[in-house]
VOGU-3710 file (C-alpha; in Angstrom, 3 decimals, decimal comma):
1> xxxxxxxxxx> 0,000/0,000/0,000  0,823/3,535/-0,538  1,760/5,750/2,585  -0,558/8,686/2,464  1,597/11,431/1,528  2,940/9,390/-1,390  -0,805/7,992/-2,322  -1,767/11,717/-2,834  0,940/12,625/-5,413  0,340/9,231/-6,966
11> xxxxxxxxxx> -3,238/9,931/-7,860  -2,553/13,628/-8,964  -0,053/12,167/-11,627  -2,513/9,145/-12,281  -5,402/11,821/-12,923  -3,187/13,997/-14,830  -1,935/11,181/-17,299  -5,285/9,688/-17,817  -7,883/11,906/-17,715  -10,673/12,673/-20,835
21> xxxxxxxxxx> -11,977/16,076/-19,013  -9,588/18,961/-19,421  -8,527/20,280/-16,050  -7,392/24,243/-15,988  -6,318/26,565/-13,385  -6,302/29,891/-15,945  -9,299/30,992/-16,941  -8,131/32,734/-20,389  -7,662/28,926/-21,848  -11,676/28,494/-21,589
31> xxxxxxxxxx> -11,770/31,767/-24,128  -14,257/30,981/-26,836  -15,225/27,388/-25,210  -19,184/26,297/-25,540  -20,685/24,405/-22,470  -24,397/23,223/-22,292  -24,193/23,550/-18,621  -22,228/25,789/-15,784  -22,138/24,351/-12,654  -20,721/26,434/-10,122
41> xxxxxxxxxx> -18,963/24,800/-7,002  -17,214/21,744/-7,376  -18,434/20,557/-4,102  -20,978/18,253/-2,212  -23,646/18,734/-4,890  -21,813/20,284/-7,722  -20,113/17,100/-8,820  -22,526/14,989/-7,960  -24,396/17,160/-10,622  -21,892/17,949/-12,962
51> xxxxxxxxxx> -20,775/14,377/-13,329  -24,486/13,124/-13,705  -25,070/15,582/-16,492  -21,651/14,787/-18,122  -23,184/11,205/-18,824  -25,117/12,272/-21,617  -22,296/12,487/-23,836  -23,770/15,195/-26,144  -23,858/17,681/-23,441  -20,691/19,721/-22,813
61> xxxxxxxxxx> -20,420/20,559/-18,805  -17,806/22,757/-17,390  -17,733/22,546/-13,220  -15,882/26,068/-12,092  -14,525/25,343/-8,065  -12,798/28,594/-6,515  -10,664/26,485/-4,083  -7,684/24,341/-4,577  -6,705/20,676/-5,384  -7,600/17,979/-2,817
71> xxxxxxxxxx> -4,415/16,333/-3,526  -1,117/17,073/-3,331  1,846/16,751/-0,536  -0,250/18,086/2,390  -3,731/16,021/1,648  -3,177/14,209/4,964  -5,760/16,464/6,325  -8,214/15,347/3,910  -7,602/12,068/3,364  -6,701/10,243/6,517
81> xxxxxxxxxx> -9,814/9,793/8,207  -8,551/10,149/11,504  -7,401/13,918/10,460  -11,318/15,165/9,548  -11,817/17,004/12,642  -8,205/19,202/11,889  -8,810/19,365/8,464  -10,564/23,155/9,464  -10,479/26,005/10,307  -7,299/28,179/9,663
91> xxxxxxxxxx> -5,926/25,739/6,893  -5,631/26,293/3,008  -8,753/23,987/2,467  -11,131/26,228/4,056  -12,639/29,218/3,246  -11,860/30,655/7,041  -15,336/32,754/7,595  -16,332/34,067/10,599  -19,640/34,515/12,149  -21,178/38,667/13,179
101> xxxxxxxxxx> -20,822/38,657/17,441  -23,267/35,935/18,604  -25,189/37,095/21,231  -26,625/33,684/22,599  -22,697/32,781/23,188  -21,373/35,612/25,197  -21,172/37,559/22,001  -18,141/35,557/20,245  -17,272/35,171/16,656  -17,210/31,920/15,564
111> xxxxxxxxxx> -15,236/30,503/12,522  -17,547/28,978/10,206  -15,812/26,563/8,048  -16,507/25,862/4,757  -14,807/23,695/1,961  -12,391/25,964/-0,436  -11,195/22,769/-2,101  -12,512/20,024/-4,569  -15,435/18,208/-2,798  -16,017/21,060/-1,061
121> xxxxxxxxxx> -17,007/20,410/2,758  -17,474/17,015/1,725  -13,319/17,094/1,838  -12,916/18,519/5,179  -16,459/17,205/7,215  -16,127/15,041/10,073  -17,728/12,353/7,120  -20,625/10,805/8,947  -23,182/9,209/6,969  -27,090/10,070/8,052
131> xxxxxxxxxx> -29,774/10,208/5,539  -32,090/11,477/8,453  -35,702/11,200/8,559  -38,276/10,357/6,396  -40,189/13,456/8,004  -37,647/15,821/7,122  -38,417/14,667/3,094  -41,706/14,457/3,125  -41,965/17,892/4,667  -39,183/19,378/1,760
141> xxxxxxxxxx> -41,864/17,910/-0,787  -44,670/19,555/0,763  -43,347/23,191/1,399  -41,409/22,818/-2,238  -44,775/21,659/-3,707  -43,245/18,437/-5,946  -43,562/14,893/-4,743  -40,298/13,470/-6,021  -38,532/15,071/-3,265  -40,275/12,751/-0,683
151> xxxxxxxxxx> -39,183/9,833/1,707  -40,785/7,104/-1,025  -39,746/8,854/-3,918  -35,860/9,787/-3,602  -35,066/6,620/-1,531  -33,844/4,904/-5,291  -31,650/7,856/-5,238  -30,088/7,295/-1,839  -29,201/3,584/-2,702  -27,774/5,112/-6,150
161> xxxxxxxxxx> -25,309/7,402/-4,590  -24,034/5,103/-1,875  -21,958/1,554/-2,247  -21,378/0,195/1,433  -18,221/-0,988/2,265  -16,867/-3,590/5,305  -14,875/-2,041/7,799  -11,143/-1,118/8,066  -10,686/-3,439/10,252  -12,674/-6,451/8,793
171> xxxxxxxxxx> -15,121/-6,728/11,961  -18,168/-8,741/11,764  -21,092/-6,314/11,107  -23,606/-8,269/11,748  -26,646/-6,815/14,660  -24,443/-3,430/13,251  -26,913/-2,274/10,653  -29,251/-3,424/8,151  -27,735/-4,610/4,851  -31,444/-4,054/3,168
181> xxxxxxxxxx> -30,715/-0,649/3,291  -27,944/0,675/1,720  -26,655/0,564/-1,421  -23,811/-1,490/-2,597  -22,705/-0,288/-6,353  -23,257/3,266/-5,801  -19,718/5,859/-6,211  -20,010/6,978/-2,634  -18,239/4,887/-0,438  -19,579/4,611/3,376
191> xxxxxxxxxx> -18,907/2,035/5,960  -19,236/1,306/9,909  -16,269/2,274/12,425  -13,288/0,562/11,415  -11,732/0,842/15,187  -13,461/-0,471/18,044  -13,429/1,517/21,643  -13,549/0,533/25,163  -16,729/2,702/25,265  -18,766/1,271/22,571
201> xxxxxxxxxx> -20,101/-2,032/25,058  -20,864/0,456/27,428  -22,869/2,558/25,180  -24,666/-0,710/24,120  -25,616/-1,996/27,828  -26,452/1,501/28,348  -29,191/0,981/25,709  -30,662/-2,094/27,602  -30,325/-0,459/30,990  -31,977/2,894/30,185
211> xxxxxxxxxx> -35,106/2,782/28,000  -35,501/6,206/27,074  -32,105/5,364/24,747  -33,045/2,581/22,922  -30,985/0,479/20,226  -32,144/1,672/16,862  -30,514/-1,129/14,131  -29,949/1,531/11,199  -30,473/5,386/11,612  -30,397/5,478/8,163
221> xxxxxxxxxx> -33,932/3,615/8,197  -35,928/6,771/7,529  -36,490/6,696/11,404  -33,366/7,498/13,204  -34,855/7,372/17,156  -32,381/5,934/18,993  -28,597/4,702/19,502  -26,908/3,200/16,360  -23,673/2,198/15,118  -22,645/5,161/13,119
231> xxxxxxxxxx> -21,832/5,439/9,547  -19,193/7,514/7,693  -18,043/8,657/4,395  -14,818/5,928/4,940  -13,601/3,247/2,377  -10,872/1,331/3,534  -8,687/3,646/5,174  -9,379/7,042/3,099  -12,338/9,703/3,337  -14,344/9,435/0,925
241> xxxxxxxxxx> -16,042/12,520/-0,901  -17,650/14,228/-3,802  -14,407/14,701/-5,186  -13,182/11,299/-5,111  -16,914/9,578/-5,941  -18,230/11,518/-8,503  -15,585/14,335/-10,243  -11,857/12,183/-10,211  -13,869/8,900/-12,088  -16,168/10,875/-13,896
251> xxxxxxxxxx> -12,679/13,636/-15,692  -11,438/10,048/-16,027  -14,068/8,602/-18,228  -16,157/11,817/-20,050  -14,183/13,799/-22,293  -17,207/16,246/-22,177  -16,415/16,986/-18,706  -14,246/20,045/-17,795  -12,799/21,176/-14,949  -11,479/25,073/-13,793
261> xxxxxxxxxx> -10,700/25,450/-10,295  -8,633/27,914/-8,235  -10,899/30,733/-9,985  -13,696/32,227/-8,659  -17,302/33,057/-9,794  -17,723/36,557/-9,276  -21,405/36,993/-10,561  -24,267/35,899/-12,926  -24,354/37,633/-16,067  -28,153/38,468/-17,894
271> xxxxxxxxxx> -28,346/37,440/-21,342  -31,251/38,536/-22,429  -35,276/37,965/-21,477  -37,719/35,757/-22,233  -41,597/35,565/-21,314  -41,104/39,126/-19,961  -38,440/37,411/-17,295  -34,222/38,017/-17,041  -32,124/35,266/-18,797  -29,154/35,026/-16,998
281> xxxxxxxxxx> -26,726/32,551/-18,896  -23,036/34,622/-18,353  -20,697/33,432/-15,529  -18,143/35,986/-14,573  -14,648/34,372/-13,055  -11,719/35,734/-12,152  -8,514/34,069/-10,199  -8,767/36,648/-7,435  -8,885/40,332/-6,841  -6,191/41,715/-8,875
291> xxxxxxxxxx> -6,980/39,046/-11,864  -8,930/40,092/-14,983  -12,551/38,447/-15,374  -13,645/36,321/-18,140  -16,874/35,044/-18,920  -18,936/32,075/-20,847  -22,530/31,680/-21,922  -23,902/28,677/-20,982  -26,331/26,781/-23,646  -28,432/25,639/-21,311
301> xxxxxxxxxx> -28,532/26,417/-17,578  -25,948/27,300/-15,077  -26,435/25,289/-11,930  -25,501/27,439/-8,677  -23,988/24,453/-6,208  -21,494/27,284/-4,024  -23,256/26,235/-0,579  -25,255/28,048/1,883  -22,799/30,573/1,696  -21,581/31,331/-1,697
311> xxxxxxxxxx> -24,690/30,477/-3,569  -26,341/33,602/-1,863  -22,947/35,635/-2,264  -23,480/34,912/-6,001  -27,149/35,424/-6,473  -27,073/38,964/-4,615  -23,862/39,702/-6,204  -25,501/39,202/-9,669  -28,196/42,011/-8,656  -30,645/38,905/-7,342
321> xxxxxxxxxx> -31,915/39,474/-3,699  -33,171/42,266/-1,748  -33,180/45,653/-3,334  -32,899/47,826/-0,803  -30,097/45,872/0,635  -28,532/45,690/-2,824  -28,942/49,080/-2,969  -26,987/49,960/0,329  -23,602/48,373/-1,006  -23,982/50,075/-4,180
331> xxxxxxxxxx> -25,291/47,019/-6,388  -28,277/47,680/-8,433  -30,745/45,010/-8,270  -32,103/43,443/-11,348  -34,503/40,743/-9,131  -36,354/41,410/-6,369  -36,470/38,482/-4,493  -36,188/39,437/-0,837  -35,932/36,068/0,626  -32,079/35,619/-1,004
341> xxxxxxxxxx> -29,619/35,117/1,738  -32,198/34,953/4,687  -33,837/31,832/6,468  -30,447/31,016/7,584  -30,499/27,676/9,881  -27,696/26,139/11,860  -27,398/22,768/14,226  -25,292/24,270/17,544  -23,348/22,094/19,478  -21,987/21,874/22,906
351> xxxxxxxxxx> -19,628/18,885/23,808  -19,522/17,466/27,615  -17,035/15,385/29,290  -15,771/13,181/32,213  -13,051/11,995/33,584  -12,789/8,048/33,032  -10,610/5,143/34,877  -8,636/3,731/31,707  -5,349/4,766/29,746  -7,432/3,482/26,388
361> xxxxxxxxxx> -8,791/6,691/24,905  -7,795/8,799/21,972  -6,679/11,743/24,143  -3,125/11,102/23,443  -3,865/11,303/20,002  -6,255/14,440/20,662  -3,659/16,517/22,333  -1,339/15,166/19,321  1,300/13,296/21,806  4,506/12,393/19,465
371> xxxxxxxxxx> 5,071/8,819/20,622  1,069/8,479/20,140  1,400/9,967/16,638  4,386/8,499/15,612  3,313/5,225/16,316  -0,427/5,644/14,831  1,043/7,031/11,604  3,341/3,942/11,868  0,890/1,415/11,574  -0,790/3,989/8,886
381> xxxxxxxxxx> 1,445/4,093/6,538  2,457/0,210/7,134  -0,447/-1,037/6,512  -3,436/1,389/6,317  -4,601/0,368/9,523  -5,642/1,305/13,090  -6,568/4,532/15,213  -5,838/6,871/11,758  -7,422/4,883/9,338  -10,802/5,098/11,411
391> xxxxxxxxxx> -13,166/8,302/11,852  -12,154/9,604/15,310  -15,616/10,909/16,308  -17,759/8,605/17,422  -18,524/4,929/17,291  -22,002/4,865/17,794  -25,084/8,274/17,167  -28,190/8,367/18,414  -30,944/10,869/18,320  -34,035/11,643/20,042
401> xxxxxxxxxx> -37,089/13,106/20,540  -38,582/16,285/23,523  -41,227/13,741/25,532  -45,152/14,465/24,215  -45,500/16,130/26,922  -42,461/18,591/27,278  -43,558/22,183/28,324  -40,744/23,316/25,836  -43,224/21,945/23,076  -46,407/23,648/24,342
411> xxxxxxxxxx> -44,305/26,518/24,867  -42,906/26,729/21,729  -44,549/24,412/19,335  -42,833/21,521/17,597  -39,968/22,664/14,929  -39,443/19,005/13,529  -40,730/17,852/10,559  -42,725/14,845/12,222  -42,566/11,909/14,962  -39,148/10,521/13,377
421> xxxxxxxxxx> -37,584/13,458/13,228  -35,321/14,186/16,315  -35,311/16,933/18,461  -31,769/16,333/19,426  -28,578/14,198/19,030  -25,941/12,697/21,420  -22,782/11,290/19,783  -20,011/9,544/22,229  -16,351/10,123/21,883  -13,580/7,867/23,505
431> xxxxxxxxxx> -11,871/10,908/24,486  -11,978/14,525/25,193  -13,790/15,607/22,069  -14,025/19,920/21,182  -13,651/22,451/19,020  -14,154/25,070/20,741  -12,600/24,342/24,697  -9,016/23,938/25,014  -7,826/20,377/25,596  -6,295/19,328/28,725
441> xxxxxxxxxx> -2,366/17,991/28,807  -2,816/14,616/30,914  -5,781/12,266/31,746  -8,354/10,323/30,008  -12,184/11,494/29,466  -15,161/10,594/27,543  -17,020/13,350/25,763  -21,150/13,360/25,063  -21,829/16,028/21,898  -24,692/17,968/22,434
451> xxxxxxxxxx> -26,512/19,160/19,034  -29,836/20,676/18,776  -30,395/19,557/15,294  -33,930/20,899/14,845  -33,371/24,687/15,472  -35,850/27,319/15,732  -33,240/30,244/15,003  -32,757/32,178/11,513  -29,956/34,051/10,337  -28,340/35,440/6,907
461> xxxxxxxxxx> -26,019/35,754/5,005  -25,352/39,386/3,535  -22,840/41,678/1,338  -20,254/43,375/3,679  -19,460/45,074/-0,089  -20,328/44,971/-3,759  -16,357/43,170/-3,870  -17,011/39,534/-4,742  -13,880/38,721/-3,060  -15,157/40,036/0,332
471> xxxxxxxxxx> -16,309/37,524/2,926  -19,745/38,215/3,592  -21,673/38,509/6,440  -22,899/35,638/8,139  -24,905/35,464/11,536  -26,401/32,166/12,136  -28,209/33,393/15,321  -26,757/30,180/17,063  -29,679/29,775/20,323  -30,353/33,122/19,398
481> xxxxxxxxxx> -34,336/31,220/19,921  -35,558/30,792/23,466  -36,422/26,860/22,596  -32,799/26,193/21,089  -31,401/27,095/24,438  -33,942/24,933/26,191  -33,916/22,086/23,958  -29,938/22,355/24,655  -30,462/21,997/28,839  -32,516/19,591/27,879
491> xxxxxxxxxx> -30,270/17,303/25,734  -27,375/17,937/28,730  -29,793/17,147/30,910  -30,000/14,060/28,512  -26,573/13,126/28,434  -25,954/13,424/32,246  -28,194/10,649/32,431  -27,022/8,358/29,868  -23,393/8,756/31,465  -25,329/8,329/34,875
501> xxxxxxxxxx> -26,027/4,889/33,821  -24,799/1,645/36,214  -23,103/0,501/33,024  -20,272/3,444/32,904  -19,845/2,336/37,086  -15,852/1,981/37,827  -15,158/3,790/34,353  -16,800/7,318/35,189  -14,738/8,943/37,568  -16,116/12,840/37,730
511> xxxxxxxxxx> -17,441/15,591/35,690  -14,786/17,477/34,078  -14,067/20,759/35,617  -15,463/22,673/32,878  -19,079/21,207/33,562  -18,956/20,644/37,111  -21,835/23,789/37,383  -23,957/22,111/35,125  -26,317/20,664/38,013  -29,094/23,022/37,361
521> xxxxxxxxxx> -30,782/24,762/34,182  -29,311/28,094/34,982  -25,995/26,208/35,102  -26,128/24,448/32,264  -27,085/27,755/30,299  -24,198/29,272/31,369  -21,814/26,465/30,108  -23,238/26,840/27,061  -22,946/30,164/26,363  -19,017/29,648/27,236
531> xxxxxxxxxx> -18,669/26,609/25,106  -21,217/26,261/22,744  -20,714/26,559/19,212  -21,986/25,616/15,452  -21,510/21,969/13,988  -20,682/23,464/10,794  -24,356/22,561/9,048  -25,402/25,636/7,026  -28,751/25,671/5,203  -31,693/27,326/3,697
541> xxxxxxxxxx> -30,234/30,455/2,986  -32,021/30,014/-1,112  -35,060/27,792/0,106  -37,571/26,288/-2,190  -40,957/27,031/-1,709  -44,169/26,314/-3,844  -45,582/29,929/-3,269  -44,278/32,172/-5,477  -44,251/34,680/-3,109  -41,945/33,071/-0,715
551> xxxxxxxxxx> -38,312/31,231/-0,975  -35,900/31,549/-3,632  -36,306/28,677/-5,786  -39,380/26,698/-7,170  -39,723/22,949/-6,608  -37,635/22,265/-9,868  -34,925/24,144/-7,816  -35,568/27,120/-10,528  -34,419/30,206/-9,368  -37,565/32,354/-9,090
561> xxxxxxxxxx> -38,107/35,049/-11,316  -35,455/34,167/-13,390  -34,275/31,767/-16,510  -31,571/30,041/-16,829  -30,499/29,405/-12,825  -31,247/26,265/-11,092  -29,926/26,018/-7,360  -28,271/22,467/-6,139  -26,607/22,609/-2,434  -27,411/22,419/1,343
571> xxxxxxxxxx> -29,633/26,246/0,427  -32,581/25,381/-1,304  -33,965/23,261/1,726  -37,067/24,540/3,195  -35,804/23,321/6,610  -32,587/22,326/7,755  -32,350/18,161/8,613  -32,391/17,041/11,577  -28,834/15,288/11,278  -25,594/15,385/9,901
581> xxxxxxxxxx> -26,594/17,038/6,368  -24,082/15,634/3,780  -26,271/12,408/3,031  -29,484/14,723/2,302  -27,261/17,311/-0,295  -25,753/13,948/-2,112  -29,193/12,453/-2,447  -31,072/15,173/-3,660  -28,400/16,478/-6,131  -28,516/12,994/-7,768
591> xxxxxxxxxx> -32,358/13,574/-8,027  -31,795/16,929/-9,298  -29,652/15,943/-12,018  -32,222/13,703/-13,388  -34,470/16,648/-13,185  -32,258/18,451/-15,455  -31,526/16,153/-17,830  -35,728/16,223/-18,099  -35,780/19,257/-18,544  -33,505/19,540/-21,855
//
């Protein structure tokens, strides 16, 4: 086997030598060049997209990225699995934003990471695997008026984007999940945890002892109420993403297929009109700042798949949003369409922990310990094996529901999208598990992650300037919602007594100091304004809606208002999951490309 490092240059040589699709880095070679299609973002959804479309071999797609390479001699970060959770912020494959002062969290800017690389976030996210509920479709068909976006209806397309994989390790899976329901020839690779813990038996028993957390076989059922073996974006001992799945094989087998990356889409051009609407075929690109633009005219449609965060940038950028805010950073608006950039949803997390009685965790690894690191990488690069070659997250997920009677939903109402759909999520970490506390230098813990993955907060996303190469604004209003802060006691509250369990006896030592004042509401609160932060899900900020006088796109994804622009990413969902979100964005951008290829 290739060590890491030299697998990396390997397959940029490999791809260079034998690919169909050109691959460019200058923009002034595309001069003159006809594409049916313009997809912009060569991330989660873009080339899941653009190497769907690229299939029909009379089309001509060009996929523009404005990040880098995912290979090359520092793709550790995005290729060992192990590495996911260091793979962002403050490195070259992210695009380093940073939240407005949130005011729920003691007023602290947050870095918001987002993918500036090929595959997008699906290079540098923590790569677990949940298709969430059935609800959470079935509601995104209803509020986006069009049926084939529901539970029954895109499940085909789940099985067609996935191909299951066994273990690193070569475990038995069986009682692990159900076989039934995944799919086993599809380009994205996913598999169960490929190293086993000292924790995960005790997470089990805890599911016998305590019934409010029961076993749930396969959270990927449509119904994900409970504690399961988790699932991640992991084949063999490499992460596993858009860029790998879809863009590498497809460059590799459609010479129709184009790739320009490192160059950045600056704005939507109009064309023309048609049926007394603005046609808006041009793409504007440019390197950076100080680069000249170019432009191309797509044939067909250009395909906005730049995230929660640039597709808005783009849209408003192109004179497509709010007027009067438009207007205020000196753009003049061409489309009205207020909703552009708003409806903003985020999951916000808050990680707990305890001290434990073993010498068997990660936490060497965590607080990157040189023998511990030396040795993992070791047995890494031997043999693509052990603690690296493994996501080092979580073994086992679970989410659950507020009780039927909870005051917090009388109070409030319910934000979920049905009875499946969770209200929260605990995830279990053989180790002392963060991103946002500093991590001790000696002893062992176990961490509980805390998510509120059914939010009732809204933010935005706005200009800071009519520059395209200015970060924009972004508050996600993280708790900024009375019931996100009480559903977040509550899931503490949770998690204090799954650790409370007679199972985690003799291995529970103590709270760690950090939460030792979280044995009351008010005290709880107050940790999590110190410690809480986002989980990195952006969404809805270009949401489909079925009234025309609401959302961004229509239920075709059809920017409103507009020809020519179709929107494919984590913003055109009504709601944000209630999970991790990279399963939902794969699944509906393979539906979406079939919707395209429909419609021409």
């Amino acid at each position: 086997m290739f060590p890491a490092c030299s697998l990396s240059l390997f397959v940029l040589a490999t791809l260079a030598s034998s690919t169909l699709g050109a691959i460019f880095q200058d923009p002034s070679e595309l001069k003159g060049t006809q594409y049916d299609y313009i997809v912009v973002g060569a991330g989660t959804a873009g080339n899941v997209v653009a190497a769907r479309l690229a299939e029909d071999s009379k089309k001509k797609v060009l996929v523009i990225e404005a990040g880098r390479s995912n290979t090359g001699f520092d793709s550790d970060l995005i290729t060992i699995p192990f590495f996911g959770p260091i793979a962002s912020p403050a490195t070259t494959f992210d695009w380093n934003y940073t939240t407005t002062p949130q005011a729920a969290l003691n007023n602290q800017l947050i870095a918001y990471p987002r993918g500036y690389v090929l595959g997008g976030s699906s290079s540098i996210n923590y790569m677990v695997y949940t298709r969430c509920a059935s609800d959470d479709y079935d509601r995104f068909a209803s509020v986006a008026g069009d049926d084939g976006w529901s539970w029954n209806k895109i499940l085909p397309y789940a099985f067609k984007n996935e191909k299951h994989v066994p273990p690193n390790d070569g475990h038995d899976e069986t009682g692990e999940y159900d076989p039934t329901l995944h799919g086993t020839k599809g380009p994205l690779l996913t598999s169960l945890p490929g190293f086993l813990t000292d924790i995960d038996n005790r997470v089990l028993a805890t599911t016998k002892e305590l019934p409010e957390f029961p076993f749930n076989l396969d959270y990927n059922s449509g119904n994900p109420l409970g504690v399961s073996w988790m699932h991640s974006t992991i084949g063999g001992a490499l992460r596993s993403s858009s860029a790998t799945a879809y863009l590498t094989p497809a460059l590799s087998a459609h010479s129709n297929l184009d790739l320009l990356y490192n160059t950045q889409v600056t704005k939507l051009i109009k064309t023309g009109d048609s049926g007394g609407l603005p046609v808006f075929l041009g793409v504007e690109f440019s390197r950076n700042a100080t680069s000249p633009r170019h432009n191309l005219t797509a044939k067909a449609e250009v395909i906005l798949s730049a995230g929660a965060i640039g597709t808005p940038q783009i849209l408003m950028l192109s004179g497509i949003g709010d007027a009067a805010e438009l207007h205020s950073v000196g753009i003049t608006p061409l489309v009205d369409l207020p909703e552009v950039g708003k409806n903003l949803q985020d999951h916000p997390l808050v990680p707990i922990q305890w001290t434990v009685n073993s010498t068997n965790t990660m936490d060497p690894l965590l607080r990157n310990d040189p023998a511990a690191m030396s040795a993992a990488r070791q047995q890494y690069d031997a043999n693509q094996s052990g603690r690296l070659a493994a996501n080092g997250v979580s073994n086992h997920m679970s989410f659950f529901r507020l009780p039927a009677n909870s005051s917090l939903l009388s109070k409030y109402g319910d934000p979920t999208a049905g009875p499946k759909s969770p209200h929260f999520e605990l995830a279990f970490g053989n180790g002392f598990f963060t991103t946002s506390q500093p991590i001790p230098s000696s002893g062992s813990y176990i961490s509980i992650i805390n998510v509120v993955v059914a939010p009732q907060s809204r933010g935005s996303i706005t200009l800071a300037s009519s520059n395209p190469f200015d970060h924009p604004i972004i508050d996600p209003k993280l708790l900024d919602h009375d019931y996100d802060m009480a559903a977040m006691v509550e899931s503490v509250k949770a998690a204090k007594r799954f650790a409370g369990a007679h199972a985690w006896d003799g291995y529970i030592t103590a709270p760690y100091t950090d939460s030792a004042g979280t044995t009351t509401d008010q005290g709880i609160v107050d940790y999590v304004r110190k410690w809480g932060t986002t989980i990195k899900h952006p969404f809805s900020t270009a949401a489909a809606n079925k009234d025309p006088s609401k959302g961004v796109v229509d239920g075709k994804l059809l920017v409103k208002n507009v020809k020519g622009v179709r929107v494919v990413d984590a913003s055109v969902f009504p709601f944000i999951p209630a999970g991790h979100p990279q399963a939902p964005i794969f699944i509906i951008a393979e539906r979406a490309a079939d919707v395209i290829k429909a419609a021409h």
